[in-house]
N, C-alpha and C positions, 0 to 999 in steps of 0.2 A: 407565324409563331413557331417557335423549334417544337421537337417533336417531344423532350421532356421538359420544357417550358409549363408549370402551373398557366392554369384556365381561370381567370380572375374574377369573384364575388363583380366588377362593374358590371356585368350585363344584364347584373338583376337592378341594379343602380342607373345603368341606363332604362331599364322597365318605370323604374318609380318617377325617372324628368320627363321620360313622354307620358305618364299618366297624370300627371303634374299641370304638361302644357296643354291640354286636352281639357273640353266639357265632360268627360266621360265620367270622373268621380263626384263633382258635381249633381250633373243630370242625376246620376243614380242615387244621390242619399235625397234627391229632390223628391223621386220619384219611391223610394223607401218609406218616405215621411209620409206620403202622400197613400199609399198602401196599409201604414199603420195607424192613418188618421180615418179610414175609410173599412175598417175591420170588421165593420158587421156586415160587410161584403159577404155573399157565401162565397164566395168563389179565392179573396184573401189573394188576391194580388190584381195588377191594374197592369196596363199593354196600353202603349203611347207612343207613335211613331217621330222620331224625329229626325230629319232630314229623310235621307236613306238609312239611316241606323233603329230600327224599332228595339225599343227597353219593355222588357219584362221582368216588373217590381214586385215581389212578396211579401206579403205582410210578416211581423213577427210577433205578431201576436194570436199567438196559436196556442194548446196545448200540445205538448210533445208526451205525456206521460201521468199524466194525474198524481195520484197518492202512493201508489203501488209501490217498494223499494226497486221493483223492475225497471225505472224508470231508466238503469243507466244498461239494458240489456242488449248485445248485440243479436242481428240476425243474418242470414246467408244471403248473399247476393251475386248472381248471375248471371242475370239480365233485370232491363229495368224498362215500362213500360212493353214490357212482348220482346223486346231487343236485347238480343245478348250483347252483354256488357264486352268481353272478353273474350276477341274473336281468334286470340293469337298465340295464348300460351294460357297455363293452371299453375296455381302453388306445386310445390314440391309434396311430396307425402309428405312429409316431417312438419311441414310449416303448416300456420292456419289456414283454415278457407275464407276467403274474403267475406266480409262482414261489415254492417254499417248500423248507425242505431235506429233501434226498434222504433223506435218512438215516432223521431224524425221518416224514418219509410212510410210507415204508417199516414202519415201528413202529407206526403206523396202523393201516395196510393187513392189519397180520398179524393184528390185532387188533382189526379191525373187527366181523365175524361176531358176535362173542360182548358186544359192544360192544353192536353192532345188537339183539341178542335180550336184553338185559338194559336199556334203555335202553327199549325200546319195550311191554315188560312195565312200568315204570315208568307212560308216560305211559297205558297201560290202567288205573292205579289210582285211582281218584276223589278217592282222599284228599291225590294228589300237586296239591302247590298249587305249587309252585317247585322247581326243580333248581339243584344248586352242583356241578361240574366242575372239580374242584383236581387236583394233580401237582403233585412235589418235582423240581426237573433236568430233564431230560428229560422224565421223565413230567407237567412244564407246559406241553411244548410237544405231549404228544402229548393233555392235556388240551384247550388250544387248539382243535388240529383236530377232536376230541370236539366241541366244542362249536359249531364253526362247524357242521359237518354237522348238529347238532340243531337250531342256529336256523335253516338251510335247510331242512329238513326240517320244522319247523316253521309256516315262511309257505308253504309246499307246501300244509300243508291248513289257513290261514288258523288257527291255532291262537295265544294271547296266551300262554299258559304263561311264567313270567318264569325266566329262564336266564343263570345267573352264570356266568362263570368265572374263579377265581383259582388265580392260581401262585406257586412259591416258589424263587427262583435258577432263574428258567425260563430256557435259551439263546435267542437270537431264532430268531425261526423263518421267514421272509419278507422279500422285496424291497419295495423303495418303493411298487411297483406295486400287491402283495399289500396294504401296509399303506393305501394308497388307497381300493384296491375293498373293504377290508370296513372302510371309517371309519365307516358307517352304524350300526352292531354296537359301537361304539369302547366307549362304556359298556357292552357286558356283561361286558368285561375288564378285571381288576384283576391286574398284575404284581406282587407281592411283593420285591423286590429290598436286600440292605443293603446299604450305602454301600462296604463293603471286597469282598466277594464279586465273582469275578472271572469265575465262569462264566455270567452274562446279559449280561457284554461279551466274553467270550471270540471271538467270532466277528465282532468288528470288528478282530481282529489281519488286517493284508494277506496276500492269498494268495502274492503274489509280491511282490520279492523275499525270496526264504527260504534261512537256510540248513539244509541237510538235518537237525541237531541239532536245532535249533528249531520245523521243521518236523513232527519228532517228537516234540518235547516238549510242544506244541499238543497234536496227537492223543492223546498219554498223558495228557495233563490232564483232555482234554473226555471222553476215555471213565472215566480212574478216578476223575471225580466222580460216577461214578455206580455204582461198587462198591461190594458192601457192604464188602468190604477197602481202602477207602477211604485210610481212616489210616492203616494199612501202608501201602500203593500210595506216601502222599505224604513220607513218611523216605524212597522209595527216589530221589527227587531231592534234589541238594544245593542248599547256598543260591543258590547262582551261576546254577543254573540258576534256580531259581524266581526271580529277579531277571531275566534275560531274559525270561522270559516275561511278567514284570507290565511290564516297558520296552515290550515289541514290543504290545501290548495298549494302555498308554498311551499311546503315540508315537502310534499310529495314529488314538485317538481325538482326540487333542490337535488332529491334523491334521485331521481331518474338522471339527472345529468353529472353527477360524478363519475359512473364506468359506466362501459355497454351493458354488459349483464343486468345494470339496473334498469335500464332503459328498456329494457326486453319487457318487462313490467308492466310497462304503459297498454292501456287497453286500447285508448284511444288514438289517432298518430296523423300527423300535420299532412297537407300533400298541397300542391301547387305552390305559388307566390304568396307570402305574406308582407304586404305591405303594413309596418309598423309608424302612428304617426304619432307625433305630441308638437306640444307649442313651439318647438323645435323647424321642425322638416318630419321628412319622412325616410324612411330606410328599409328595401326591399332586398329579402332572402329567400332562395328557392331548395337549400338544403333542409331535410327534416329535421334532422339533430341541430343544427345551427340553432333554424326557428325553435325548437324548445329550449334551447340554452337562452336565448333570446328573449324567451317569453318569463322565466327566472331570470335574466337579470331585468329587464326591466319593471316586472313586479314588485321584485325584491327594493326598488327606491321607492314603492307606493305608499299607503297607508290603509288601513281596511275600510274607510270611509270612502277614500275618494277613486278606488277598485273597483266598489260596487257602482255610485252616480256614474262613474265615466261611462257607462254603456250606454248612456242616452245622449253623451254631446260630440258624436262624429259630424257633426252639420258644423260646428264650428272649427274642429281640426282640417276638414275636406276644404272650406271658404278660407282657411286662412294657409294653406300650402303654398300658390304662390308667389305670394309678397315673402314668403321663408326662404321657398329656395333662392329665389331673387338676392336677400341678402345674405343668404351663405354664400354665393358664389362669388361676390362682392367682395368678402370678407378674405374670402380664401385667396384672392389674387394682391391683397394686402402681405401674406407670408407664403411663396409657393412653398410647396415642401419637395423634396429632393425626386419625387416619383410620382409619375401619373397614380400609381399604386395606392402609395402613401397618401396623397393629395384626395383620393376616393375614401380612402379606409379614415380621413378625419371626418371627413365630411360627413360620413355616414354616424361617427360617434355625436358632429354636436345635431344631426339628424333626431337621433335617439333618444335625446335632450336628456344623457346624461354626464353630457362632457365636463362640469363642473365637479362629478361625484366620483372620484380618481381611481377610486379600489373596483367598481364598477365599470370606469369608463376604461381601464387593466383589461380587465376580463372580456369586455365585448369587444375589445379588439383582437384579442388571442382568438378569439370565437369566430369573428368574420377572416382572420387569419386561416383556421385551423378548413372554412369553408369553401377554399380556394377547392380546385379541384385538382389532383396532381396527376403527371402524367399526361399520355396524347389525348386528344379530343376524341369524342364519338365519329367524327368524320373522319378522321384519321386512322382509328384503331378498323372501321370498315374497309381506308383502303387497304390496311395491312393483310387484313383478313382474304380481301380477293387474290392477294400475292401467297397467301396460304392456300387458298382451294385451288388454284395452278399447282404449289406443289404435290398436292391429293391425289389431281385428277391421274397419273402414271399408277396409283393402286386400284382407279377404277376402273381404270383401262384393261388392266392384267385380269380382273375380274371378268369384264365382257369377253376379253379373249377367250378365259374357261368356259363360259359361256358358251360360247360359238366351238367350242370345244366337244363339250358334252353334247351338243346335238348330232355331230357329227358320228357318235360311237356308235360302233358293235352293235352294244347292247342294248341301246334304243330304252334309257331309261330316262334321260333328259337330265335338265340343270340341275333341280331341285332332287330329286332323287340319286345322282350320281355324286353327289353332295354329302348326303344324309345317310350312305350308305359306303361311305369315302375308305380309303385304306388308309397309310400311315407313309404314302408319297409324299417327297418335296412338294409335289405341284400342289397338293390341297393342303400341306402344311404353309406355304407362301398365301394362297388365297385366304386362310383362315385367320390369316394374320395380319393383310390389309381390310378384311373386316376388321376387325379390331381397330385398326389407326384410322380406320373412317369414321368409325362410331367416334372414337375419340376427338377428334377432329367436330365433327357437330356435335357432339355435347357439348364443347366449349365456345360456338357460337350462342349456341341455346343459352348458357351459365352467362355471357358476357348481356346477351340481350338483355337479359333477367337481371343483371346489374348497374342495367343504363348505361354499360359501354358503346354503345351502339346507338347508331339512329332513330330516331319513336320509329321511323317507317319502315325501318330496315327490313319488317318479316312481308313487308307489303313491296319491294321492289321485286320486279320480272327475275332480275337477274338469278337473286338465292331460293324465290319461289322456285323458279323450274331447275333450278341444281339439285334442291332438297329431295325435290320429285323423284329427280332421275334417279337420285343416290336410293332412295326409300324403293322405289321397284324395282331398281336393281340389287339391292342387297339385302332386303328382308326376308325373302324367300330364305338366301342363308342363313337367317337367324332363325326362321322355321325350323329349318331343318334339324339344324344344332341341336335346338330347344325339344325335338320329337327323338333324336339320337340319343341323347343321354338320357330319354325316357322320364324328364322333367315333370312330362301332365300327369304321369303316374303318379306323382304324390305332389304336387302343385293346383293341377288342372288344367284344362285346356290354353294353349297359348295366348289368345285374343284374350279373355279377361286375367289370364293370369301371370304371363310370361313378355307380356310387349311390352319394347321398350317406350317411353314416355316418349320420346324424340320420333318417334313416329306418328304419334297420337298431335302433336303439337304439328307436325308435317304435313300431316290429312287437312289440320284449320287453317295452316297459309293456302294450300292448295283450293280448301274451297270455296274462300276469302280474295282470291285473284280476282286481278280486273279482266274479265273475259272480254275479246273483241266479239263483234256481232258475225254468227256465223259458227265460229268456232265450236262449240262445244257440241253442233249437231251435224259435223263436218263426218260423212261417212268412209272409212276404212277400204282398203282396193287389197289390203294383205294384211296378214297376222303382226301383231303389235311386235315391238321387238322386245320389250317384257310385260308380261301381263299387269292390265289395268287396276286390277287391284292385290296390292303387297300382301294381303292376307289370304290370300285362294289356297295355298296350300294347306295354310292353318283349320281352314274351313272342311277341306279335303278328308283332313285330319279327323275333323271331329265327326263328319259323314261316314267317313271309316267305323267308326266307334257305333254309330248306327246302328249301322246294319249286323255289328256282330251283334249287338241286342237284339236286333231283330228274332236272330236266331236261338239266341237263349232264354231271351223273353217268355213267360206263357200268361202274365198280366194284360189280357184284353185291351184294358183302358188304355195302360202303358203301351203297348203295340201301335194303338193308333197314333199316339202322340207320334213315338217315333217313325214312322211314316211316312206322316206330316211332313216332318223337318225334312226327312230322304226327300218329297218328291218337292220340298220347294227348293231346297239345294241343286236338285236334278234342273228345275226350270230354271234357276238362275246362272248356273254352267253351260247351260246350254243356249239362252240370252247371251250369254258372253262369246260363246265359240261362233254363233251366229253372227255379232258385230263385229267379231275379228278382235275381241282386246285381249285376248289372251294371246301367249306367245305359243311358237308353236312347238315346244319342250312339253308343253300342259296333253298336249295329243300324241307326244310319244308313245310306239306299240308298248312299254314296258312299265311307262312312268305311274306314280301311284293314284292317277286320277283315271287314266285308261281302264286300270285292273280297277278299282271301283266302282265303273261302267258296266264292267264285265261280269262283276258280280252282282250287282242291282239284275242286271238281264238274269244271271240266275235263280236269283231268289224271286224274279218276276215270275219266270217259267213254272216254278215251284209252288208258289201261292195259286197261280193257275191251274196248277194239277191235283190241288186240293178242293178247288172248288168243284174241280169232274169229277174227282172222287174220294167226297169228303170224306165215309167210313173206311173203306181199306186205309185211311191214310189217318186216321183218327186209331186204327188198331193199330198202326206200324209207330204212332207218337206214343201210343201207349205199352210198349215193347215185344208186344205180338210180329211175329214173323210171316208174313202173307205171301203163301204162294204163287 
């Protein structure tokens, strides 16, 4: 493919013929049905091995929320079961924190324990070669979190094990943020969704404004779709109502997909594969905006009656897939069309089974058009990227030179110090300046990663872990400096919480996210590191500094000791380092500001020593008496 060649909607159209030709949608609404006929289970799902493939089915009939208006509340998420979720990067300040619904966690959380010990009995059996993670309603969303905790848990102990998860009318379950940080994972999930089914957009209906009836009739929906009294539950609303509700649900999607700013809106937001089916075929999209454009137009041909029933007949959409695609492809070799392209993008419209509804079947073409991806591939844009950090690597070069520079001086203050106390020479105007184009330079790997330019695994390959490395301990120290030069903590604060940049923060989680070989990490040292082990020692230095002049101005006892404290575990842990050699040996320069630190700690040792032999003279000499 050329290098500005569009990246074509088929690969998600290739996802929907092998899921097609496959038991695997099957099995799973077999095994959903089977989960929801069996709900007075405590435990709300059932584990059934088949072949070497074991399914893990949840029920969806759950509560997610009761009566509470709380019901549509999000909450922060981190980690899930003990396991952090997101081991590679964080939101931006500006953006959300990652978020999923209360409700649905909750449903989790209750049922994790049992989760845990039947999951982890699984991956003990030799014979398990793949796991599939399904749920009908609810219990696809609580499939979901299932399965995000298994693939964390899984890169925990560097394990390949392949892990599906598909859902059936699953509610969304996540902010944009959410859907962001786990885009890496995007392919292990496939949403199940038909075209009429109201409960996987139910929660793009607005939280405000509401009126209290409607407000209620929400909540009575999202929960009695997940009764087994289902079908009673829905006779006991009239049609009037069930037409407000497919309106306030519409309306709002409608809105969200005319600009982006509307879309920012959305509380809720799509993530993985949704596979869309009707009497038609089926039709699979892996863009977020797509899928909600998706989910409005094919709404938009429904009726408020047959929105809501649909969420109970995937058993017959999944059995009858395909004898469908069988006769689309049939059909389609009756009129080829001019383009593999083209010949996809129909297929997908009478997929959608709105090909006969022309102002519609317009739209969702522009739609899977507008989905294409444009531009190089994530494989591509990485290799460009390694022909970038060759051109880099001549300003971090000039760098280590200064380096090996500073050691060498006079004045025996070393890197960091000779740095931070710089003049207005070319030579530290050139290094101060491929600072800058380095920072620059990984910010914009960082920015691309974060926009899915890049491979999921990209923060996890050898090559840009130990480049990040080297670049971060070799060039933070000058950021330190910088940052203590211009007297920044003075009205900021100290640099570590106040002053470091994010790119280093995100550097430290590839690094301790590496796949270590056996041996390594307790491989002992024969010479001083060539930059010290940890990018922040000087920072720390820094703030030890500040210590000890409290020490001396201090006369708060309590406070005294605090500070202390911190000196003498700073003291242990500089001295652990100078021990194993990870520091460089700039850090033990006669002049540098960790030496003089040293130097003064021994003086205020001596000090405090001489007070305790003689504590009155030295008690009249604090109190400004002059002792002969």
């Amino acid at each position: 493919m050329a290098a500005n060649e569009p990246s074509p909607f088929e690969s998600s159209e290739m996802l929907a013929t092998f899921l097609i030709s496959t038991p695997l949608l099957p099995e799973s609404w077999r095994l959903c049905s089977q989960a929801n006929a069996s709900a007075a289970n405590v435990c709300s799902f059932v584990v059934e091995r088949v072949g070497t493939i074991v399914y893990v089915a949840f029920s969806g009939v759950q509560m997610a929320g009761g009566s509470d208006p709380s019901w549509r509340t999000l909450a922060p998420l981190d980690r899930i079961g003990g396991v952090p979720l997101f081991s590679s990067r964080r939101n931006k300040e500006a953006e959300e924190p990652v978020m999923v619904h209360a409700g649905m966690l909750n449903i989790f959380s209750s049922l994790f324990k049992s989760i845990q010990k039947q999951v982890l009995g699984i991956l003990a059996n030799t014979d398990t070669k793949s796991i599939v993670i399904t749920g009908h309603s609810i219990g696809g969303a609580t499939a979901s979190l299932c399965t995000l905790w298994l693939l964390s848990y899984l890169q925990s102990i560097s394990s390949s094990l392949p892990v599906m998860c598909i859902t059936f009318g699953s509610p969304l379950l996540g902010n944009k943020s959410f859907s962001q940080a786990i885009s890496k994972w995007g392919g292990n999930f496939c949403h199940v969704v038909s075209k009429h089914d109201i409960m996987p957009r139910l929660l793009f209906a607005p939280i405000a404004p509401l009126t209290p009836q409607l407000n209620f009739l929400l909540q009575f929906w999202h929960l009695s779709m997940t009764s087994p009294e289902f079908g009673k539950l829905a006779v006991q609303v009239s049609d009037q109502e069930k037409s407000e509700l497919f309106t306030a649900v519409l309306g709002h999607l409608e809105t969200a997909t005319q600009n982006e700013e509307a879309s920012e809106s959305i509380l809720f937001y799509p993530f993985g594969n949704y596979f869309f089916v009707s009497d038609e075929g089926a039709l699979c999209v892996d863009s977020p905006v797509t899928i909600i454009k998706m989910m409005h137009l094919l709404l938009s041909t429904s009726s408020p009656s047959c929105s809501i029933e649909d969420h109970l007949n995937y058993g017959e959409y999944v059995n009858g897939l395909s004898s469908q695609m069988l006769n689309q492809n049939n059909s389609m070799l009756m009129n080829i069309p001019n383009s593999s392209y083209e010949a996809g993008l129909e297929l997908a419209i009478q997929s959608s089974g709105i090909a006969n509804q022309e102002s519609a079947a317009i739209a969702a073409k522009e739609c899977l058009r507008l989905a294409r991806r444009m531009g190089p591939s994530p494989v591509l844009n990485a290799a460009r990227l390694a022909l970038s950090l060759a051109k880099v690597v001549p300003y971090r070069a000039e760098i280590e030179w200064y380096k090996a520079w500073c050691d060498k001086q006079d004045d025996e203050m070393g890197y960091y110090d000779t740095f931070k106390t710089r003049d207005s020479s070319k030579r530290e105007m050139k290094i101060n300046m491929n600072r800058h184009k380095l920072a620059r330079f990984w910010d914009n790997v960082i920015d691309m990663l974060e926009r899915n330019e890049l491979p999921h695994d990209f923060d996890e390959r050898a090559k840009w872990v130990n480049a990040s490395q080297f670049y971060k301990l070799l060039v933070e120290p000058l950021d330190i400096a910088e940052y203590y030069r211009k007297r920044e903590h003075r009205e900021e604060g100290h640099y570590i919480e106040h002053g470091r940049e994010r790119r280093y923060e995100i550097f430290d989680k590839w690094w301790k996210n590496r796949n270590v070989t056996s041996g390594e990490e307790n491989k002992e040292r024969s010479k001083f590191a060539s930059s010290t082990q940890d990018s922040c020692f000087w920072a720390k230095v820094e703030e030890a500094r500040d210590w000890l002049n409290g020490m001396r101005s201090e006369r708060d006892n309590n406070k005294l000791a605090i500070l202390w404290e911190k000196i003498e575990n700073f003291e242990k842990y500089a001295i652990g380092l100078i021990e194993n050699k990870e520091v460089s040996s700039d850090v033990l320069a006669k002049n540098s500001s960790y030496s003089l630190w040293v130097g003064e700690l021994k003086e205020l040792k001596q000090l405090n020593a001489n007070v305790q032999r003689f504590p009155q003279q030295f008690a009249r000499f604090m109190d400004g008496e002059v002792v002969p």
